[in-house]
C-alpha positions as a Markdown table, in Angstrom:
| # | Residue | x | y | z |
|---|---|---|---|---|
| 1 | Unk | 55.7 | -51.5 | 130.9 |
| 2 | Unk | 55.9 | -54.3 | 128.6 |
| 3 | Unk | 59.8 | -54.3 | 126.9 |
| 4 | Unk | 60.2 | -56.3 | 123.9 |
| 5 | Unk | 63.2 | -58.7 | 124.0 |
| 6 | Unk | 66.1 | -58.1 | 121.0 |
| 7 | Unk | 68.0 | -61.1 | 122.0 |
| 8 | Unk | 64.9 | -63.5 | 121.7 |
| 9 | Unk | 66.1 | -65.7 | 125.1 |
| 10 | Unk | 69.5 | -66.1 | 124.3 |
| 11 | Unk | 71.7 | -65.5 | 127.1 |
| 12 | Unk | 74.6 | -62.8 | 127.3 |
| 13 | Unk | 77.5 | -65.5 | 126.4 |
| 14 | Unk | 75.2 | -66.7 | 123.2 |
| 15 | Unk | 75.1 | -63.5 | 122.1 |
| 16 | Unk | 78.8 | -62.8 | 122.0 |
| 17 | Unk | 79.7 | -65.8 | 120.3 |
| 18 | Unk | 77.5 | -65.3 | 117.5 |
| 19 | Unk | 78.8 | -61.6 | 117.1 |
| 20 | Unk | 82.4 | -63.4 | 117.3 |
| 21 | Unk | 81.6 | -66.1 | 114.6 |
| 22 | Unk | 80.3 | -63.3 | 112.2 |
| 23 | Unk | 83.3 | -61.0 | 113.1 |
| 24 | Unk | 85.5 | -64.2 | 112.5 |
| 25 | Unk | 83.9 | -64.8 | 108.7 |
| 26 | Unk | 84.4 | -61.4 | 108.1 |
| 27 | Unk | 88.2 | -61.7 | 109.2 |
| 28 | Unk | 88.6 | -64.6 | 106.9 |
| 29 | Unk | 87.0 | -63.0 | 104.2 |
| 30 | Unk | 89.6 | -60.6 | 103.7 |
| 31 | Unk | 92.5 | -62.8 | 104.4 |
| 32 | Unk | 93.3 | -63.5 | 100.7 |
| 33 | Unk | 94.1 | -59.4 | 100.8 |
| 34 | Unk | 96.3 | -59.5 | 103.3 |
| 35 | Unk | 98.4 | -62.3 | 102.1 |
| 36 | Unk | 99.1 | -60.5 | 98.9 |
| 37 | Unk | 99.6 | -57.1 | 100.7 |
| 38 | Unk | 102.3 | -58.7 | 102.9 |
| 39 | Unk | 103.6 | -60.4 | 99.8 |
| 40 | Unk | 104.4 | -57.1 | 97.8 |
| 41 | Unk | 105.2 | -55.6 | 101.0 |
| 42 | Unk | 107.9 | -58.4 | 101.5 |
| 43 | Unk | 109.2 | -58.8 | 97.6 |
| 44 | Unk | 109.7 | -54.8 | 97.9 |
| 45 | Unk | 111.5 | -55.2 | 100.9 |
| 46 | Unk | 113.7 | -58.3 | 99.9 |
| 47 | Unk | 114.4 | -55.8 | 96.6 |
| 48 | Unk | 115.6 | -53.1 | 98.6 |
| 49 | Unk | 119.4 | -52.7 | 98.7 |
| 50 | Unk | 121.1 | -52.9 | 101.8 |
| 51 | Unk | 124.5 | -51.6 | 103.0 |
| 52 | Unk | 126.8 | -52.4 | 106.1 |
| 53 | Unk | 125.2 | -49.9 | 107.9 |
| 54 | Unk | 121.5 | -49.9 | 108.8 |
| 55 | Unk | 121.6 | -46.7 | 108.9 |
| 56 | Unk | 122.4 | -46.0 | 105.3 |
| 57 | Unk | 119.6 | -48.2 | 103.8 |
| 58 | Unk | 116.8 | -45.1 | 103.6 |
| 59 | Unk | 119.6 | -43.1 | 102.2 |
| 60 | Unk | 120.7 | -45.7 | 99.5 |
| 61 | Unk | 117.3 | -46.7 | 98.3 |
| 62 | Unk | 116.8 | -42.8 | 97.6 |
| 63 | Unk | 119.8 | -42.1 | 95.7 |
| 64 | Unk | 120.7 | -45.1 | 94.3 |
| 65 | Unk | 117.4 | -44.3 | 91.7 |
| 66 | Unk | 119.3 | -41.3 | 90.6 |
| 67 | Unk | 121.4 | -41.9 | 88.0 |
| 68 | Unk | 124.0 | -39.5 | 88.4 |
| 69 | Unk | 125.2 | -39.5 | 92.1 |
| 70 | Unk | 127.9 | -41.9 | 92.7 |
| 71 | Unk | 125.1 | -44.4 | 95.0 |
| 72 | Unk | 123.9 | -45.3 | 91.7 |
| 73 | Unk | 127.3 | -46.8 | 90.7 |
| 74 | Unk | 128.0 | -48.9 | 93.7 |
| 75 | Unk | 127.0 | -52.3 | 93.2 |
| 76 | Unk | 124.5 | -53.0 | 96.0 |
| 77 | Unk | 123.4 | -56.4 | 97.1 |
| 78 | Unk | 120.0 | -56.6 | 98.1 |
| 79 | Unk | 117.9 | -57.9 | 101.3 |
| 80 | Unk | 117.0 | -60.8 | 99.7 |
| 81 | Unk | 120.4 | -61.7 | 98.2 |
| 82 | Unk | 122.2 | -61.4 | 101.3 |
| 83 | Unk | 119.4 | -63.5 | 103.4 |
| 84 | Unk | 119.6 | -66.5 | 100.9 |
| 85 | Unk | 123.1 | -66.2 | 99.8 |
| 86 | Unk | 125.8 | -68.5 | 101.4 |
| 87 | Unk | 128.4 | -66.2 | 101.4 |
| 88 | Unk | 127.2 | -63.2 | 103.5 |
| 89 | Unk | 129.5 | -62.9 | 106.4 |
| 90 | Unk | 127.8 | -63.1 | 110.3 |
| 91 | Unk | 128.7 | -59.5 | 110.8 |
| 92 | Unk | 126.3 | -58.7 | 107.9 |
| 93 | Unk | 124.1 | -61.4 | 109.0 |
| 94 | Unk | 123.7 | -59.7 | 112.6 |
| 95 | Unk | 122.9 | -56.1 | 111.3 |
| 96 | Unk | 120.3 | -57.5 | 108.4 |
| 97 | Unk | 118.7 | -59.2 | 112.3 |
| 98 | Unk | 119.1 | -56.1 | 113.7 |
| 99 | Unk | 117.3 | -54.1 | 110.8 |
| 100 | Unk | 114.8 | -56.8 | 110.6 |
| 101 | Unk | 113.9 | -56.1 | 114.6 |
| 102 | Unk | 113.9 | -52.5 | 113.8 |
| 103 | Unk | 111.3 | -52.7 | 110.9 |
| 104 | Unk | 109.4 | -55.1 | 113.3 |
| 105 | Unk | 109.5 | -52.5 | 116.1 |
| 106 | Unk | 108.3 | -49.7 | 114.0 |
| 107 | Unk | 105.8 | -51.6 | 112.4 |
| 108 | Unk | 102.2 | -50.2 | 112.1 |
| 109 | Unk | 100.4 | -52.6 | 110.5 |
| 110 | Unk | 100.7 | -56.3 | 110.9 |
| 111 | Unk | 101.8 | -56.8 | 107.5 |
| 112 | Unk | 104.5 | -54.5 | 108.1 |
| 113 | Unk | 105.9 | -56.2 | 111.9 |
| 114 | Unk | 105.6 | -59.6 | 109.9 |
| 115 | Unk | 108.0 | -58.4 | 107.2 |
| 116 | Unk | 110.1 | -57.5 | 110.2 |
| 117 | Unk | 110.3 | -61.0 | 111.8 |
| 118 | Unk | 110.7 | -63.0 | 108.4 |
| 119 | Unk | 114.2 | -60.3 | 108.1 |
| 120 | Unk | 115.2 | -61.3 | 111.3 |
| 121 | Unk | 114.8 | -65.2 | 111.0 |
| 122 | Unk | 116.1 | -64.9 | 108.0 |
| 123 | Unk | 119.1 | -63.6 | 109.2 |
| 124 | Unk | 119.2 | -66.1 | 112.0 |
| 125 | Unk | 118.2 | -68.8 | 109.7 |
| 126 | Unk | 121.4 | -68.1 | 107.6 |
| 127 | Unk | 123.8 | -68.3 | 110.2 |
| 128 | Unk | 122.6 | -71.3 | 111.4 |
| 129 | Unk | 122.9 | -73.1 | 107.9 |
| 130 | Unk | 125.0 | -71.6 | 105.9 |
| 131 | Unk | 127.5 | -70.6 | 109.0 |
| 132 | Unk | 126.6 | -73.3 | 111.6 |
| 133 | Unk | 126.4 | -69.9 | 114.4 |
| 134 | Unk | 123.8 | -69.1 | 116.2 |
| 135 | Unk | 123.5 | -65.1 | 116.6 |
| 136 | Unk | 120.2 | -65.0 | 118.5 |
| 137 | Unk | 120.2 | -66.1 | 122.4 |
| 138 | Unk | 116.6 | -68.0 | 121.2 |
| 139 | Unk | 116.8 | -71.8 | 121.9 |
| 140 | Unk | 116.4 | -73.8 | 119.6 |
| 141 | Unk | 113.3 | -74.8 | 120.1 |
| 142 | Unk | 112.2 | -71.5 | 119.8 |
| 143 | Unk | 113.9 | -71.4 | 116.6 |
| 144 | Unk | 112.4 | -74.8 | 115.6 |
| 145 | Unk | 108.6 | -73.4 | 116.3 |
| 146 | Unk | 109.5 | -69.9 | 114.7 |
| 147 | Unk | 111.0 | -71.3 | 111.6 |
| 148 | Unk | 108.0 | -74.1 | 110.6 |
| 149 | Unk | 105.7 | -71.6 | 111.0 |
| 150 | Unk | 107.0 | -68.7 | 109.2 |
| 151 | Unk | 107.9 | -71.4 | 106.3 |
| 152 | Unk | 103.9 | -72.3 | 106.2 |
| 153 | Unk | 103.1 | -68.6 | 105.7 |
| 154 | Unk | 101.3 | -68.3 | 102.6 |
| 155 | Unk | 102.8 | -64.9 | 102.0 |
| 156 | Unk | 106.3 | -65.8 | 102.6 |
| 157 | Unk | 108.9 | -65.7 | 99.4 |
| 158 | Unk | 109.9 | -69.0 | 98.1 |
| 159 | Unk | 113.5 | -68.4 | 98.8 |
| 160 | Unk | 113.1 | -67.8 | 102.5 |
| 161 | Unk | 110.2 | -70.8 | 102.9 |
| 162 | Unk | 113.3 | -72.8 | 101.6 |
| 163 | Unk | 115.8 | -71.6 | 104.2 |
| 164 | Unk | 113.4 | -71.7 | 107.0 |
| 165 | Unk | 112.6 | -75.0 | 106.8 |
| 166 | Unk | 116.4 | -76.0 | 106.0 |
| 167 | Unk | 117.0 | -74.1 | 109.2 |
| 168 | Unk | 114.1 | -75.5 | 111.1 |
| 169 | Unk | 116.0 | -79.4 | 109.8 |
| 170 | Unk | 118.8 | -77.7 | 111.2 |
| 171 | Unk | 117.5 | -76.8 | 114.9 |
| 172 | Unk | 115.6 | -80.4 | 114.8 |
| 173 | Unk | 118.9 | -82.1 | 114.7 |
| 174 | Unk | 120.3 | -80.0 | 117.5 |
| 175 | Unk | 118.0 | -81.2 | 119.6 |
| 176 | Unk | 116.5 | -84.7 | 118.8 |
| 177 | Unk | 113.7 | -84.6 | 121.5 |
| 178 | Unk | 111.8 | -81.7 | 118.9 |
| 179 | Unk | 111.4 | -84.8 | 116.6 |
């Protein structure tokens, strides 16, 4: 029985990196999407209003777009206020990290788990420059590797590329052997 070869000679390990390169342009292909998925996914969630207790936020985002109930009148700071704004107090600080590691958590999508983590550094990120208080039990050169790369994401807001890598300068001169 003669049997007609499909892989013309190429060995078993041949064969699987050429599927991988092929599988690997195809990745890269739709990488452009992704980025701006996890961008609007991020801007929405930076928009989103957030109150002292996590588990308010669903609540508030509903019925602050009704005019009428009283949630509509309460002046509600933002996500992405608090994150980038000097004045929002640790104890805010630690629930927007806690949030942020909840969203991450629950995340089905990677687009969704990576708006997670840039809430959570964010948070962290804050207290470290704005506060000089670390509320994460990370070192800091965990925090130094987290924070370059999550500034070098291509879908990350401006605003929070800015305090990661002030945050990153801050964890560098923590520790002078990450320079």
């Amino acid at each position: 029985m003669n049997k007609e070869q499909t892989t013309y000679g190429l060995n078993r390990e041949k064969v699987v990196r050429i599927l991988q390169i092929g599988s690997e342009k195809e990745e890269l292909e739709h990488e452009p999407f992704i980025h701006e998925d996890t961008a609007e996914l991020l801007r929405d969630q930076l928009a989103q209003p957030f109150l002292s207790d996590c588990t308010m936020n669903f609540c508030a985002s509903r019925l602050s777009k009704i005019p009428c109930h009283p949630a509509a009148l309460m002046p509600l700071e933002t996500i992405g206020d608090l994150l980038w704004n000097r004045e929002t107090t640790t104890s805010v600080l630690k629930r927007l990290k806690k949030f942020g590691k909840s969203l991450f958590s629950k995340g089905k999508i990677a687009s969704q788990r990576d708006i997670g983590l840039a809430i959570y550094y964010g948070a962290i990120a804050n207290a470290l420059v704005f506060h000089d208080v670390r509320i994460t039990r990370l070192s800091y050169l965990d925090l130094y590797r987290s924070f370059i790369a999550l500034a070098e994401k291509e879908w990350m807001s401006p605003q929070l590329q800015s305090l990661f890598r002030r945050a990153h300068e801050y964890c560098k001169a923590k520790g002078s052997r990450y320079r």
